[in-house]
VMD Tcl script that draws the C-alpha trace (Angstrom):
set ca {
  {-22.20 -11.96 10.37}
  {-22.37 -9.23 7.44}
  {-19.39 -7.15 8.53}
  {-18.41 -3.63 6.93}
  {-17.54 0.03 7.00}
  {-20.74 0.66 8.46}
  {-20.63 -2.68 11.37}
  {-16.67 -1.33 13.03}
  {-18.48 -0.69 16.61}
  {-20.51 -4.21 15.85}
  {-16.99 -5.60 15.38}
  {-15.51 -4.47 18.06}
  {-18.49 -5.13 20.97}
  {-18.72 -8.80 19.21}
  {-15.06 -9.32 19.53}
  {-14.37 -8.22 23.03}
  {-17.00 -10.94 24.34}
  {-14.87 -13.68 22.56}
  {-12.32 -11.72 23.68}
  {-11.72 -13.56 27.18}
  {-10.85 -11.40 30.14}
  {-11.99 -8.27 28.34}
  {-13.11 -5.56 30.03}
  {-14.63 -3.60 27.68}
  {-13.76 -2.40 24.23}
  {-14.26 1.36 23.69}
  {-17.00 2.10 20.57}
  {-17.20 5.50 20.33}
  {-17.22 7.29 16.99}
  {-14.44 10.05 15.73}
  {-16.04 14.08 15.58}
  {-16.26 15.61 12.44}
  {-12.98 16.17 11.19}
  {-12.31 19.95 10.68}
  {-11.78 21.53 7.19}
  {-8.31 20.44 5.82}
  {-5.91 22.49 6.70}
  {-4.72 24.58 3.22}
  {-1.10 24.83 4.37}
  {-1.12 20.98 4.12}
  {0.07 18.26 1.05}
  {-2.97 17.67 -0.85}
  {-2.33 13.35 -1.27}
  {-4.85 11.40 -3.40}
  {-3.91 7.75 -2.45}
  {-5.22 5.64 -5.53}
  {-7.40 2.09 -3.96}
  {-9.44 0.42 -6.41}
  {-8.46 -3.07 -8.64}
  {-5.17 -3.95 -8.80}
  {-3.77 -2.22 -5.22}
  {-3.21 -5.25 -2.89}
  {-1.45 -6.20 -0.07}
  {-0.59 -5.27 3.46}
  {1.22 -2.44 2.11}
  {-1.56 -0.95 0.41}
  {-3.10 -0.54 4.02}
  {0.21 0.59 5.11}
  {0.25 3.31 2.89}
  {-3.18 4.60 3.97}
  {-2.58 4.26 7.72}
  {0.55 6.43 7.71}
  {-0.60 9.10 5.36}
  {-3.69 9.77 7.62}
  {-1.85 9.65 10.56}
  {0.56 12.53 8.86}
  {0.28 15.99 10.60}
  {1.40 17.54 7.17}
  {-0.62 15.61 4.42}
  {-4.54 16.11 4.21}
  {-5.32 12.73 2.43}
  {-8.26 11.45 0.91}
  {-8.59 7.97 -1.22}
  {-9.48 8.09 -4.88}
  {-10.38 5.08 -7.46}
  {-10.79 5.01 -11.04}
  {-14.48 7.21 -11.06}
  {-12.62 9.61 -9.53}
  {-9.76 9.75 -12.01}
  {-12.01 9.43 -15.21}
  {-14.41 12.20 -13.55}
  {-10.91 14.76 -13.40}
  {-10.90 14.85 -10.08}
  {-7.00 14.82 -9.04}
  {-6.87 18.33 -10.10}
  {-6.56 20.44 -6.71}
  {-4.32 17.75 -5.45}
  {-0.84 18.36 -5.09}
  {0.40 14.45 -4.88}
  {-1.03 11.47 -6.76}
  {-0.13 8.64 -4.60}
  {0.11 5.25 -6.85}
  {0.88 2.17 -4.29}
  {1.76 -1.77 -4.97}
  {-0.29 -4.64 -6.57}
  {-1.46 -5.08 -10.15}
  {-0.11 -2.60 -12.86}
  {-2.12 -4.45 -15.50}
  {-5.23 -4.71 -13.58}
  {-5.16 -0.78 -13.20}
  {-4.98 -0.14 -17.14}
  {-8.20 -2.46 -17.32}
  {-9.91 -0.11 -15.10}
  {-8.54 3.20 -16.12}
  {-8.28 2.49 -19.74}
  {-6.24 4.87 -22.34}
  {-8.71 7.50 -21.15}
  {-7.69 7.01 -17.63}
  {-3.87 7.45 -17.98}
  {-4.33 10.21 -20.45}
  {-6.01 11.93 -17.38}
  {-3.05 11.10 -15.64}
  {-0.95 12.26 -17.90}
  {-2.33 15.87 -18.04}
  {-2.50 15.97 -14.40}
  {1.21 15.50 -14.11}
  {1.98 17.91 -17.08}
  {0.13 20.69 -15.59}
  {2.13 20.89 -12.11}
  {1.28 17.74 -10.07}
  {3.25 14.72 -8.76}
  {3.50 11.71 -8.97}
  {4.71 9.15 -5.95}
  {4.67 5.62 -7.57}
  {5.73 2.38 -5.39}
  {6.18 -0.93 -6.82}
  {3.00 -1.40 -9.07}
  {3.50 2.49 -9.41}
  {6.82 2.35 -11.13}
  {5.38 -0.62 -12.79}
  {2.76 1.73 -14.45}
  {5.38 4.91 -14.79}
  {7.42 2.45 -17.46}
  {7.35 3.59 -21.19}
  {5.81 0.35 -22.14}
  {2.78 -1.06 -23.92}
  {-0.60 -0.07 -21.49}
  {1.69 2.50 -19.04}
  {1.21 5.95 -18.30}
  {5.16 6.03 -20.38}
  {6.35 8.56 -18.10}
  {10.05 7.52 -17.27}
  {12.34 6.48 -19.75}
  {12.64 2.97 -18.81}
  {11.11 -0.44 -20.04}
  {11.02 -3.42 -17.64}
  {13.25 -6.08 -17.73}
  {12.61 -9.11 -18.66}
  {13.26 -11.28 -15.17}
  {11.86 -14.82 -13.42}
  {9.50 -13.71 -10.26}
  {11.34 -13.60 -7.56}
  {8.58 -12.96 -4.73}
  {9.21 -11.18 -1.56}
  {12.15 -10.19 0.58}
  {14.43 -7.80 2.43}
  {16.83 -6.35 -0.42}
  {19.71 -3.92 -0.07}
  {19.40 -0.70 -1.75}
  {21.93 1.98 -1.76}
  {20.91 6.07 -1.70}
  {23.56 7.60 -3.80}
  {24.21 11.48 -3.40}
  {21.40 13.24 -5.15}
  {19.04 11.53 -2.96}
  {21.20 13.00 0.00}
  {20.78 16.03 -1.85}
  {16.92 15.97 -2.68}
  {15.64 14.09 0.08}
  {18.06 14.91 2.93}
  {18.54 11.39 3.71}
  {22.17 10.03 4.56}
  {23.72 8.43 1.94}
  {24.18 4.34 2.07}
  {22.63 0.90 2.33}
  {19.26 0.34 3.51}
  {16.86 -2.37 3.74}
  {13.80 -2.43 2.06}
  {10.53 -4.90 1.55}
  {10.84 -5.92 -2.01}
  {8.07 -8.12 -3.55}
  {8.76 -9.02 -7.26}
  {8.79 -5.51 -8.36}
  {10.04 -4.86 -11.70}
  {13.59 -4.11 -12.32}
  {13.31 -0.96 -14.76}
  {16.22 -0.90 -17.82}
  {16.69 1.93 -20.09}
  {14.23 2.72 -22.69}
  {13.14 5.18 -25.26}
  {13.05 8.59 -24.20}
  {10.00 10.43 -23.15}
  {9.51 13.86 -25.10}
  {9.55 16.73 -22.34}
  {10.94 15.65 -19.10}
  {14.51 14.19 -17.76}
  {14.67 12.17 -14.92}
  {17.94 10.63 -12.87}
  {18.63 7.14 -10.54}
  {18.69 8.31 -6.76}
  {19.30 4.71 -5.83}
  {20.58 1.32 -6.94}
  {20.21 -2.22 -5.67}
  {23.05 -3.94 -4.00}
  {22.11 -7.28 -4.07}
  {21.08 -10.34 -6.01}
  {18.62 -13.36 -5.32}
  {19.16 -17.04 -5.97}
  {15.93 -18.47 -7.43}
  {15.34 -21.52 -5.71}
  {16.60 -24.78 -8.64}
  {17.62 -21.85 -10.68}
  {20.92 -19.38 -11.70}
  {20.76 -16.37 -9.69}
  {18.98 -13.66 -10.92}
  {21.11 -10.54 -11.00}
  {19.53 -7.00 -9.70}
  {22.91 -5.57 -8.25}
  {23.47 -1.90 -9.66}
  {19.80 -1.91 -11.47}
  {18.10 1.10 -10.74}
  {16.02 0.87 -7.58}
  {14.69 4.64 -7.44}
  {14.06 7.73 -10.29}
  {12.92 10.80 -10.01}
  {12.51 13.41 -12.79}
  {10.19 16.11 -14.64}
  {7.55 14.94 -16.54}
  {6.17 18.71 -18.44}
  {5.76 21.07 -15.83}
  {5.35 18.13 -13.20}
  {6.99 15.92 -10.98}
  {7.64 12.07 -10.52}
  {9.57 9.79 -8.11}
  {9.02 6.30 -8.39}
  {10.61 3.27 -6.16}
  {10.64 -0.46 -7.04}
  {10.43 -1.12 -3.42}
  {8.18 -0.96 -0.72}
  {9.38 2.11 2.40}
  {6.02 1.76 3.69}
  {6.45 -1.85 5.28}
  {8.83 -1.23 7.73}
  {9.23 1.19 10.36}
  {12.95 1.68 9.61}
  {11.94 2.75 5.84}
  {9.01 4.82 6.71}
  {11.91 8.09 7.56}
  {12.29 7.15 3.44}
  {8.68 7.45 2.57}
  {8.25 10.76 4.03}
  {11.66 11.93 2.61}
  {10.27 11.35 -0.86}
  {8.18 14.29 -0.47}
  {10.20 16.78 -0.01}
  {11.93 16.69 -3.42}
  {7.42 16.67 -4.72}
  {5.59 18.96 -2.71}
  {8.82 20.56 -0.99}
  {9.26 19.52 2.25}
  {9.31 16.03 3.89}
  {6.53 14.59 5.87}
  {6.39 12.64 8.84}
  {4.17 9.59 10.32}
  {2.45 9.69 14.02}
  {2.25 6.17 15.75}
  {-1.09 5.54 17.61}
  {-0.30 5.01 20.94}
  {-2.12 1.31 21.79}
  {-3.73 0.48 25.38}
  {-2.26 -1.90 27.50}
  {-4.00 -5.05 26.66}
  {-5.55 -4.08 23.09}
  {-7.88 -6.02 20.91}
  {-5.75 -7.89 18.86}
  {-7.44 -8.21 15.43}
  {-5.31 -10.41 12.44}
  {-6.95 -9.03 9.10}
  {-6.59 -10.92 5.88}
  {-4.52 -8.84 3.60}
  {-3.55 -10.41 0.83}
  {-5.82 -9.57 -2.37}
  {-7.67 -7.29 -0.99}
  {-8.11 -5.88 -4.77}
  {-10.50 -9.26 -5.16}
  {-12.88 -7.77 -2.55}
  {-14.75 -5.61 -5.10}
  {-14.16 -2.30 -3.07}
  {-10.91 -2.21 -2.73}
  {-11.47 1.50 -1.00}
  {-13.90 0.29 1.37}
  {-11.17 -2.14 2.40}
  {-8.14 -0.38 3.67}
  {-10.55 2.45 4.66}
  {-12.17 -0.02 7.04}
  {-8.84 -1.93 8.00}
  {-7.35 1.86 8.31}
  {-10.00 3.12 10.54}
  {-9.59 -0.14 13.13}
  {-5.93 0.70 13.17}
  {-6.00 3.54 14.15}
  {-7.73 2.78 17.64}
  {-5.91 2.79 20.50}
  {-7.79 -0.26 21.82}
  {-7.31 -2.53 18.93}
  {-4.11 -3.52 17.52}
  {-4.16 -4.81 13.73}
  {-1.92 -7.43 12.42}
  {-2.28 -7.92 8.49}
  {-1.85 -11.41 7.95}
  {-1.54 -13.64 4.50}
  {-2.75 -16.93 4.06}
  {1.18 -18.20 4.53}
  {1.64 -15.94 7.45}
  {-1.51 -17.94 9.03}
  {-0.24 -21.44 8.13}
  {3.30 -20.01 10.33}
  {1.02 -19.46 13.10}
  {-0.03 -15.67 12.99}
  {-3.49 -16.59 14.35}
  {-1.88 -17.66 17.83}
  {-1.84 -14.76 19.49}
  {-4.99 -13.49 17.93}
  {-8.38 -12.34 19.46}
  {-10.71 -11.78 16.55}
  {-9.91 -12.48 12.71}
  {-11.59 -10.33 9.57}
  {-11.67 -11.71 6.22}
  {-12.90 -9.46 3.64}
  {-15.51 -10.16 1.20}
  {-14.42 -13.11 -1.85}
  {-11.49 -13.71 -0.01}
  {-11.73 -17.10 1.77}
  {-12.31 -19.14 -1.06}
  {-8.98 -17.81 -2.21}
  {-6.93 -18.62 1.20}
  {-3.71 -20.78 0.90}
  {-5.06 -24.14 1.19}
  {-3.29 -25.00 4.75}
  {-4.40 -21.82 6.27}
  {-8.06 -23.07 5.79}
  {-7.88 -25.45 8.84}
  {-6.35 -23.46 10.69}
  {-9.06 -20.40 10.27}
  {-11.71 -23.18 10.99}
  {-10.05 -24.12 14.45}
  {-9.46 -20.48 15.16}
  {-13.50 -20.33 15.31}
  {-14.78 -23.35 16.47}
  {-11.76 -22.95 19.66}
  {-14.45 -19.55 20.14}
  {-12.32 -16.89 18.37}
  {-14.49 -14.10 16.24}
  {-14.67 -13.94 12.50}
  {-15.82 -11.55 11.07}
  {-16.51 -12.22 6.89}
  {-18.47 -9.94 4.36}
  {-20.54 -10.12 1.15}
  {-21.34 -13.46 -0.02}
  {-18.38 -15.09 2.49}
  {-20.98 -13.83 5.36}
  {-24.25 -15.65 3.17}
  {-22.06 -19.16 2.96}
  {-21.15 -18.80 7.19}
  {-24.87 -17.70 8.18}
  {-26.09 -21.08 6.47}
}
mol new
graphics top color blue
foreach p $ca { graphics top sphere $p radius 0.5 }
foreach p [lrange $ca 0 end-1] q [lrange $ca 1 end] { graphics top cylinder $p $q radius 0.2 }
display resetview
């Protein structure tokens, strides 16, 4: 079945008949949404190559769901063509920092650049640190280079919130949790003419590399925030959109950019929802990476359907148990952990729905 942004009702009729003991799966479609409110935080979220993972989705979920940010998803045309001026926060999420300079080029982060000089801000997140570095191919606007470190992959790390991000944010000083997925560790670097920045946050914590020494991160700088000409940045190694304890930090970090803090409405789910796992991981492989978490973003937000982004490892643990319908994006299967692939294939022939796109959907139809 050719499944896209276009096919969400098809989805979700096709599903509930799978779906045993399913009533009936509401279809209709959203009104017009009305002109965006001008007392609101203008947010361009950036999707295109190079933004992957669950978080990516995240991200977009709880900044349309915001009742103080009008939001709207921009790629790399959109950057190139100047169109972040009018926006008042540049919203750079996880993935791929060097995928992002392919796409953007010099031209690209110069655009950037002189949309952050002029007055507007910049909220980077993992990958978006990644990029604010003064390295080779970044946008060089933070005083830090990245430390040279073995990946260390995903996991909850300790991070502590020192006073000035009391101060700034209004957030209680202390340890908190955070996702943390191999972002890098940033150490001091040259300085960058015209701005000053400051650490609002540190890690407390280390990992042990699994056959090797333990790779120290206690004390390196986990969060920054500074001036960059006449604008503003505040960039994070980890990830506050992942879980729902850190999301309170995610809205805090716009208070000390657009002025006040935001805050994130939960969808309130039926009793029995549809439960749709949706393949996550990648998703910048797809070939529209906006299409993707505006698709994923728009089934979220349903009250009948509840989404579960899954990876392939999260599959080969089982995550497809409890499942009703499964949707693989486009180019993605062939790139599935290999023990997940069985499992996918039981999932449909035990008379589960999967839904696949592009040339995925050509290889199932034959």
């Amino acid at each position: 079945m050719n499944w896209n942004r276009l096919h969400i009702a098809e989805l979700l009729a096709a599903a509930a008949v799978a779906f045993t003991g399913c009533q009936s799966v509401a279809t209709e479609t959203h009104a017009t949404p009305l002109s965006p409110d001008a007392s609101k935080i203008k947010v361009a979220l950036y999707l295109d190559v190079g933004c992957r993972g669950g978080g990516v989705i995240h991200l977009a979920q709880l900044l349309k769901s915001s009742p103080e940010v009008s939001c709207d998803f921009v790629n790399s045309a959109d950057v190139l063509d100047g169109k972040l001026a009018g926006y008042d926060v540049l919203v750079m999420p996880g993935g791929s920092g060097y995928d992002r300079y392919a796409q953007l080029g010099e031209e690209g982060f110069e655009k950037i650049r002189r949309y952050i000089r002029e007055g507007g801000c910049y909220y980077g997140i993992c990958a978006g640190i990644a990029l604010a570095l003064n390295d080779p191919k970044r946008l060089r606007l933070i005083p830090y280079t990245r430390e040279k470190t073995p990946p260390r992959g995903g996991f909850s790390a300790a991070v502590k919130l020192n006073g000035r991000a009391s101060e700034l944010m209004g957030l209680a000083e202390g340890t908190r949790y955070f996702r943390y997925h191999d972002g890098p560790l940033p150490a001091k670097g040259s300085p960058v003419p015209d701005s000053e920045y400051e650490v609002l946050a540190t890690f407390d914590c280390e990992v042990m590399q699994r056959g090797k020494a333990c790779s120290p991160m206690n004390g390196m700088p986990a969060m920054i925030y500074g001036r960059y000409g006449k604008g503003k940045v505040l960039a994070m190694v980890m990830h506050p959109e992942y879980f729902p304890s850190t999301h309170e930090v995610l809205g805090a970090g716009f208070k000390p950019l657009a002025g006040r803090p935001v805050t994130f409405v939960y969808p309130k789910k039926s009793a029995r929802p549809l439960r749709v796992a949706f393949y996550a991981s990648e998703i910048d492989r797809t070939g529209d990476t906006r299409a993707t978490v505006e698709d994923a973003a728009a089934l979220a937000e349903r009250p009948d359907v509840d989404v579960t982004f899954v990876s392939g490892e999260q599959i080969a643990e089982g995550a497809l148990d409890h499942a009703d319908a499964l949707v693989i994006p486009g180019g993605k299967k062939g790139k599935m952990w290999r023990a997940a692939r069985p499992l996918v294939e039981k999932f449909a022939a035990d008379g589960h729905a999967v839904f696949t796109s592009g040339r995925e959907a050509a290889a199932a139809s034959r």
